[in-house]
C-alpha positions in Angstrom: 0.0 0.0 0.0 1.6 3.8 -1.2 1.6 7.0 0.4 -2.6 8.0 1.2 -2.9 11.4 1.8 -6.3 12.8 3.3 -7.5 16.6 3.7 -10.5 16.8 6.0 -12.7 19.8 7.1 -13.6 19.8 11.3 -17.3 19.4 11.6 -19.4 21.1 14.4 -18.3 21.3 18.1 -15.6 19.6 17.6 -13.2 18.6 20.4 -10.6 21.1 21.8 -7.7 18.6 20.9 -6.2 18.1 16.9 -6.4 14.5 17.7 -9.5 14.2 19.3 -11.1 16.0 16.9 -9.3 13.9 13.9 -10.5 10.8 15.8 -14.0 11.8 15.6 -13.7 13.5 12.1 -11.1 11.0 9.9 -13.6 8.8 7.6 -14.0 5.3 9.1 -12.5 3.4 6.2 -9.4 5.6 6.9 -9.2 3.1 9.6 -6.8 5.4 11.4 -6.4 4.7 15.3 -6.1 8.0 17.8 -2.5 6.3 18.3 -1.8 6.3 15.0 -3.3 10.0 14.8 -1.4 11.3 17.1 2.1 9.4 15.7 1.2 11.1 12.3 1.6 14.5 14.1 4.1 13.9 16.1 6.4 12.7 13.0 5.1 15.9 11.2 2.5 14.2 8.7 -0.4 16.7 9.5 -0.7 20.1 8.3 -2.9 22.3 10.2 -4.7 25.2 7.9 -1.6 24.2 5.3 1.0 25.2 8.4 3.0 21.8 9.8 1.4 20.9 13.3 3.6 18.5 16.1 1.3 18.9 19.0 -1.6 16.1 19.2 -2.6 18.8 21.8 -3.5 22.2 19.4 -6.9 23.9 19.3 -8.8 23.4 16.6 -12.7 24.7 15.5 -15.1 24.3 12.8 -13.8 24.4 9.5 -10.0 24.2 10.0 -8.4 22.1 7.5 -6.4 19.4 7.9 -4.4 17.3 5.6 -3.0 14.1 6.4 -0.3 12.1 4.9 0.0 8.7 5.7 3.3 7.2 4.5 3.2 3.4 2.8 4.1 1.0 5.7 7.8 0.1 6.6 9.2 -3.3 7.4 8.8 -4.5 10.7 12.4 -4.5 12.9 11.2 -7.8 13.8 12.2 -10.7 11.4 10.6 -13.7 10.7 10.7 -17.0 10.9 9.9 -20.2 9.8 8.2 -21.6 12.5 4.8 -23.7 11.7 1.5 -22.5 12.6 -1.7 -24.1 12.9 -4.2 -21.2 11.2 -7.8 -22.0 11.7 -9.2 -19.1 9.1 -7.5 -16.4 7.1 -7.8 -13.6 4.6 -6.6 -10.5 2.9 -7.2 -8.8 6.5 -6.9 -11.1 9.4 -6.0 -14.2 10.5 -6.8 -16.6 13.1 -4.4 -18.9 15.0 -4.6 -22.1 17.2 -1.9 -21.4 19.6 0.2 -23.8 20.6 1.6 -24.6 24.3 5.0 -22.5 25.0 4.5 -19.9 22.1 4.9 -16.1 23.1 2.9 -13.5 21.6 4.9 -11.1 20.9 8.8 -10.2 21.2 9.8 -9.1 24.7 13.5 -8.5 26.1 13.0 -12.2 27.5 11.9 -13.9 24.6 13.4 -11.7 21.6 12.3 -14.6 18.6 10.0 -17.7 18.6 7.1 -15.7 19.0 3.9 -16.0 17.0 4.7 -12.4 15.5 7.8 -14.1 14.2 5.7 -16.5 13.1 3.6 -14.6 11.7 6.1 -12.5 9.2 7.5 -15.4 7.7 3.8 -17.2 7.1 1.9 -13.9 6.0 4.7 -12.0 3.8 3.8 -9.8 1.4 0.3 -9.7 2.0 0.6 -7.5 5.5 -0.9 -4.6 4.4 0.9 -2.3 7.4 -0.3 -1.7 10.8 0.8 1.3 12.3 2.8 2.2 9.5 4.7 -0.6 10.2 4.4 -3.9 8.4 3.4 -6.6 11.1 0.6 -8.4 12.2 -2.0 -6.1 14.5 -1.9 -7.6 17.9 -5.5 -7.2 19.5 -5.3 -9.6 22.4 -3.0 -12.2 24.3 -2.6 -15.3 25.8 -0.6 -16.2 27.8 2.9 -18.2 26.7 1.6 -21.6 28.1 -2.1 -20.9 27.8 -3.3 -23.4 24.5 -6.2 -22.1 22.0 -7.7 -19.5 19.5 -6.0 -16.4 18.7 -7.1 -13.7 15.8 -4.3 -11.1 14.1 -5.0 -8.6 12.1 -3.1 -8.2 9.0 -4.2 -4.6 7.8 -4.7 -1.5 9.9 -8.2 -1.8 8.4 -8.8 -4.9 10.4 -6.9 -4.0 13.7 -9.1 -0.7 13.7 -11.9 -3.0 13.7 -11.1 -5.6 15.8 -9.5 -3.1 18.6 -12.9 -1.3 18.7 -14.4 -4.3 19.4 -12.4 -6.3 22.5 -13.0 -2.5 23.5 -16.5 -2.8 23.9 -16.5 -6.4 24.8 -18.3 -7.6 22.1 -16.0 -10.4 21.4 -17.0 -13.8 22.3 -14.1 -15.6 24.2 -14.7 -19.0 26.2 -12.2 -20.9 27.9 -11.9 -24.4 29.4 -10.0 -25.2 32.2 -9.6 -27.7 35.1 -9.2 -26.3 38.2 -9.2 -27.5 42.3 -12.2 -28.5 43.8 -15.8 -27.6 42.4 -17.3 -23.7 42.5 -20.6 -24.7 43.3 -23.1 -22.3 44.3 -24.1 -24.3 47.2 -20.9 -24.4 48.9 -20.9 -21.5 51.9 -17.3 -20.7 51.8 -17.7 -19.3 48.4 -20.6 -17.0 49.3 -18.3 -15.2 51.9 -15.6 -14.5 49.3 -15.6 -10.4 48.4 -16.3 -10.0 44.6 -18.3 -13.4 43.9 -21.9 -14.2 43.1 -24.0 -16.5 41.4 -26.2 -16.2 38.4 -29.1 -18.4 37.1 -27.6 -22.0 36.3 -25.0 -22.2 39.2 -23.1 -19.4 37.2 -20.3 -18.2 39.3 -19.2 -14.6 38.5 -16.3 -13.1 39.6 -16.3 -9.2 40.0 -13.0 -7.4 41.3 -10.6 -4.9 39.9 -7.1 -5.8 38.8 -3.5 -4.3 39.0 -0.2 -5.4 38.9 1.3 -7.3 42.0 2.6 -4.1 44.5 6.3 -6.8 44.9 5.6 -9.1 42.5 5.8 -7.9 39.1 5.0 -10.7 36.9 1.5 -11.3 38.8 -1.5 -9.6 39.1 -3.2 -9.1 42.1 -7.2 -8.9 43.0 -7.9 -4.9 43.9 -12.1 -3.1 45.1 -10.6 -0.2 44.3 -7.9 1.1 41.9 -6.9 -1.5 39.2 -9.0 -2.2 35.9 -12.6 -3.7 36.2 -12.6 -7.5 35.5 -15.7 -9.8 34.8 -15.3 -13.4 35.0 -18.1 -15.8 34.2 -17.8 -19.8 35.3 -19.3 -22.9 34.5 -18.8 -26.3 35.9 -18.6 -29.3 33.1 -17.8 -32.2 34.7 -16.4 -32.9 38.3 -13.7 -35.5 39.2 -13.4 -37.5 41.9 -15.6 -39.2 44.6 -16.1 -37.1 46.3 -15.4 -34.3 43.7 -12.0 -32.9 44.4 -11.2 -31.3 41.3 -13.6 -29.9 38.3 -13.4 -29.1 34.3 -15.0 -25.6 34.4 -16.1 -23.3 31.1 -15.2 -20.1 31.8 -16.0 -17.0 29.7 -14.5 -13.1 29.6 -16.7 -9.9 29.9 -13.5 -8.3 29.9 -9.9 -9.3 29.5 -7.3 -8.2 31.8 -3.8 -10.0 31.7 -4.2 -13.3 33.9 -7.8 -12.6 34.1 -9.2 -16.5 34.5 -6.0 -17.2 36.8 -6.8 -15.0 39.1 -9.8 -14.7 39.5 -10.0 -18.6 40.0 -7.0 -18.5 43.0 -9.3 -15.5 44.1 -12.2 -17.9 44.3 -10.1 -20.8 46.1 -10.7 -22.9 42.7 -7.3 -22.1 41.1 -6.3 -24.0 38.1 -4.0 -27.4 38.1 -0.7 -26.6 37.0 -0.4 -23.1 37.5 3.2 -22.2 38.6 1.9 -18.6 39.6 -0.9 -19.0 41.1 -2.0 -22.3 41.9 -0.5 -22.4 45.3 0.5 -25.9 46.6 -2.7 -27.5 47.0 -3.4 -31.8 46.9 -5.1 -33.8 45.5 -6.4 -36.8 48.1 -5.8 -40.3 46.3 -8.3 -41.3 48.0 -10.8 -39.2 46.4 -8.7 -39.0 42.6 -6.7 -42.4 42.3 -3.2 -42.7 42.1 -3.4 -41.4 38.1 -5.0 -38.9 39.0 -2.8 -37.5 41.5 0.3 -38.1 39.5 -1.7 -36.3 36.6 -2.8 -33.5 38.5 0.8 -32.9 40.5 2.9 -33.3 37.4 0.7 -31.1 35.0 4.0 -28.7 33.8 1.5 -25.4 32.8 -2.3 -23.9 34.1 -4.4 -26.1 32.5 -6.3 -23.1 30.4 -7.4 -23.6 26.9 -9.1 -20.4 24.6 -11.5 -23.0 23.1 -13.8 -20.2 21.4 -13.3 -16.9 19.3 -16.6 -15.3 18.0 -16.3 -11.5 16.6 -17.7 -9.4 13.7 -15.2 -9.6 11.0 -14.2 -5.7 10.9 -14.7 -5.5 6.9 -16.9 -7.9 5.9 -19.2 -7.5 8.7 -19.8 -11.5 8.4 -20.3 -13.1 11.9 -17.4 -15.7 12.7 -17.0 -18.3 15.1 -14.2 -20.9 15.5 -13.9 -23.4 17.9 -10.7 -25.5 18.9 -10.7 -28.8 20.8 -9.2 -29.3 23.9 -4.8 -30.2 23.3 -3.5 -33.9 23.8 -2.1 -33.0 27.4 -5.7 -31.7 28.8 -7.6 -34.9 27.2 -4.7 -36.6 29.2 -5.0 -35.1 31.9 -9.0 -35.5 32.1 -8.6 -38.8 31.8 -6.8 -39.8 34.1 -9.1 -37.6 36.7 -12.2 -39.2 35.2 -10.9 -43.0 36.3 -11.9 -43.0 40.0 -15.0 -40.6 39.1 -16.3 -43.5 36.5 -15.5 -46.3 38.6 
């Protein structure tokens, strides 16, 4: 995609702010971000009343005129590489991923290549179409490195526009299946004294808190009632192991999606998720109650056993409703299993 270059007239009452007022005002299928707005001005790619403008910050009114140039998308720093991908749907503006066990996001200091962005250069090529100016897959939403399941990229700023818009508003459809410790039932008492939890109609259990960044732990989050982001968790239980139940498979779905939402908000609840290095505690099983296999399945599980099983959205340019759905990896069926032998027998 070439240089665009845009000239707009502010409309009525606009906002006090250039890049407020070009948020509102630039045409949607500009698909131009406030971010991206305000990057253009900063690197000198918006002309107030024909005069160069830097500040995102200048006053503008009705009927100043504004031109825009947005310059053809540069090659990401980040290189690609070959590394397979299972890709569940894809098109000229998005793609959507089945994320394996282990796999990063998205370059960090600690984990500079192997990531699915690497990935994702190398698989996509030529047909990124720039996001950000920059040619790259759109990152929209996370999960986390050893978190399995359904991811969706955008691959033109179109799409990311889109798509951003939406996980803003919570539109997105995102379910989850995990297997946590014991069984969040609404009839156990404990669980009615916990701060932040209630039940809906079906033994729902929602989880309502805020959530910030551990105060001395910085890779964790930490439950907050004031301060923080707000964070809606809703839960299901599928099957319970275990006689009696120790341990459950649970659906849980996203309102919102904060980092380490389902984590912990189920350690918050006293139900935290089997495997989970960071949260999980040091809880036991009873053999009693799960069988030997089970125990040894449970105690040797190496990540949280947390699967994105469902992705539904609007596609952003197509406006066709989508909905994928990913079965459960080889090491949760295994690990089911063998918490399913003393529940069956």
């Amino acid at each position: 995609m070439g240089t665009i270059r845009l000239s707009i007239r502010i409309h009525a009452d606009p906002p006090a702010r250039l890049d407020k007022a070009l948020s509102r005002d630039v045409p949607e299928d500009a698909s131009l971000s406030r971010t991206r707005l305000a990057r253009l001005i900063a690197d000198g790619h918006v002309l107030h009343n024909r005069q160069v403008v830097t500040d995102a910050k200048v006053r503008v009114k009705e009927g100043d005129i504004i031109d825009i140039t947005v310059p053809q998308a540069e090659d990401s720093h980040i290189g690609p590489e070959d590394i397979p991908l299972e890709v569940i749907f894809e098109d000229d503006d998005l793609i959507v991923i089945n994320k394996p066990v282990g796999m990063v996001v998205h370059p960090a200091p600690g984990t500079p290549t192997g990531t699915l962005v690497n990935a994702l250069l190398h698989h996509c090529g030529d047909t990124l179409s720039g996001v950000g100016g920059e040619k790259r897959p759109g990152i929209v939403h996370r999960i986390d490195k050893d978190t399995s399941g359904l991811l969706v990229v955008a691959k033109s700023d179109r799409a990311h526009h889109g798509l951003a818009k939406q996980f803003e508003k919570h539109t997105v459809e995102r379910y989850y299946q995990a297997v946590c410790y014991g069984v969040p039932d609404a009839n156990d008492p404990r669980l009615r004294g916990v701060r932040g939890i209630s039940f809906e109609a079906g033994n729902i259990m929602r989880v309502t808190t805020q959530l910030a960044r551990h105060k001395t732990d910085r890779q964790r989050q930490a439950v907050l009632f004031t301060g923080g982001r707000h964070a809606v968790t809703r839960v299901r239980i599928v099957e319970p192991f275990g006689a009696p139940p120790v341990a459950c498979l649970v659906e849980c779905w996203l309102e919102t999606g904060r980092t380490h939402q389902i984590r912990v908000h189920m350690a918050h609840a006293g139900h935290s998720l089997i495997g989970d290095q960071t949260y999980g505690g040091r809880r036991k099983l009873a053999e009693k109650a799960i069988g030997a296999a089970g125990l040894a399945a449970a105690r040797d599980f190496p990540r949280q056993a947390l699967h994105a099983s469902v992705l539904g959205f609007v596609h952003p340019v197509t406006q066709d409703v989508l909905r994928f759905e990913a079965p459960l990896p080889d090491d949760m069926t295994q690990l089911i299993a063998a918490l399913r032998l003393v529940t069956q027998g």
